[in-house]
C-alpha positions in Angstrom: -1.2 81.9 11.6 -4.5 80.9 10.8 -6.0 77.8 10.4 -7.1 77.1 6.6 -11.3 76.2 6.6 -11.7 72.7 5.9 -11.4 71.8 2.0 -15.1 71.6 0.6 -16.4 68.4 0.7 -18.6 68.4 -2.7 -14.9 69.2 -5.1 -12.8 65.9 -5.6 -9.2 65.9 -4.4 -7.6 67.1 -7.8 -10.0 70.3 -8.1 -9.3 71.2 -5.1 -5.7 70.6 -5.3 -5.6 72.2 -8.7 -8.0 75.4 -7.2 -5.1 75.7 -4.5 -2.3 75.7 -6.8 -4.3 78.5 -9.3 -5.0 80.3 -6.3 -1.3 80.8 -5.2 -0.3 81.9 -8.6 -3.1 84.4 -8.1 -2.2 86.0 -4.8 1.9 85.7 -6.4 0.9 88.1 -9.0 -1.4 89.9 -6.8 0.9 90.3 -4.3 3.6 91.9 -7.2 0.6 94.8 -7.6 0.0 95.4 -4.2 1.8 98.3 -2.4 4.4 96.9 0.0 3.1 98.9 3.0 0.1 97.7 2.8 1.1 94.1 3.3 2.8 95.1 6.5 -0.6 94.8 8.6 -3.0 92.1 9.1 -5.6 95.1 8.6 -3.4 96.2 5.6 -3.9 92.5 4.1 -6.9 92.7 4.3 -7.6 95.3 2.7 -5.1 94.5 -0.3 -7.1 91.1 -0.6 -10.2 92.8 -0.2 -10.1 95.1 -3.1 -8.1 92.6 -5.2 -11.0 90.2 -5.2 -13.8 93.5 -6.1 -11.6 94.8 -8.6 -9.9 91.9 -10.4 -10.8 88.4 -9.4 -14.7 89.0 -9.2 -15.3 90.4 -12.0 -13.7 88.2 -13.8 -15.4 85.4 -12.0 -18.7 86.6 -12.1 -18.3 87.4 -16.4 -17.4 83.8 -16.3 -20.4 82.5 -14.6 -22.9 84.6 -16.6 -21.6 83.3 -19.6 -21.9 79.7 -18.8 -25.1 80.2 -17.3 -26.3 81.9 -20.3 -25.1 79.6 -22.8 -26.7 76.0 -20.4 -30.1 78.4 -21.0 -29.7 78.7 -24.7 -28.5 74.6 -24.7 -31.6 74.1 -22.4 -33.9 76.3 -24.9 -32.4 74.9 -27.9 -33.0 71.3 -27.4 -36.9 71.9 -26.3 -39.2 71.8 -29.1 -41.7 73.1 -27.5 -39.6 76.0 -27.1 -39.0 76.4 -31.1 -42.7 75.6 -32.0 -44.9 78.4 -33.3 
């Protein structure tokens, strides 16, 4: 088995902890949509996680992230008056 990467040392102990915990309910329902012969190989696995993350978990991620960056820019434009002078 592999070794895990060390946690990331900018997240406090509870994030990470909770990040962990939403990650393996995740890959548990995940793993319930992946076809069990592909989880047979480590090349397989791969794969399964691979396309899991493009399809699903990215996505879904990167809608997230747009949407909170867009909404600190309208916070940031909405509180400059320069911004709403004529």
């Amino acid at each position: 088995m592999q070794e895990q990467p060390p946690p990331d040392p900018s997240m406090d102990a509870e994030k990470l902890a909770k990040v962990q915990a939403h990650a393996a309910a995740i890959a548990a329902l995940l793993y319930e949509e992946t076809d069990p012969e592909q989880v047979k190989t480590l090349e397989g696995i791969e794969q399964a996680i691979r396309g899991h993350l493009l399809e699903t978990v990215g996505p879904q991620m990167a809608d997230f992230l747009s949407k909170r960056a867009a909404a600190q820019a309208q916070d940031a434009n909405g509180e400059s008056k320069a911004s709403s002078e004529p």
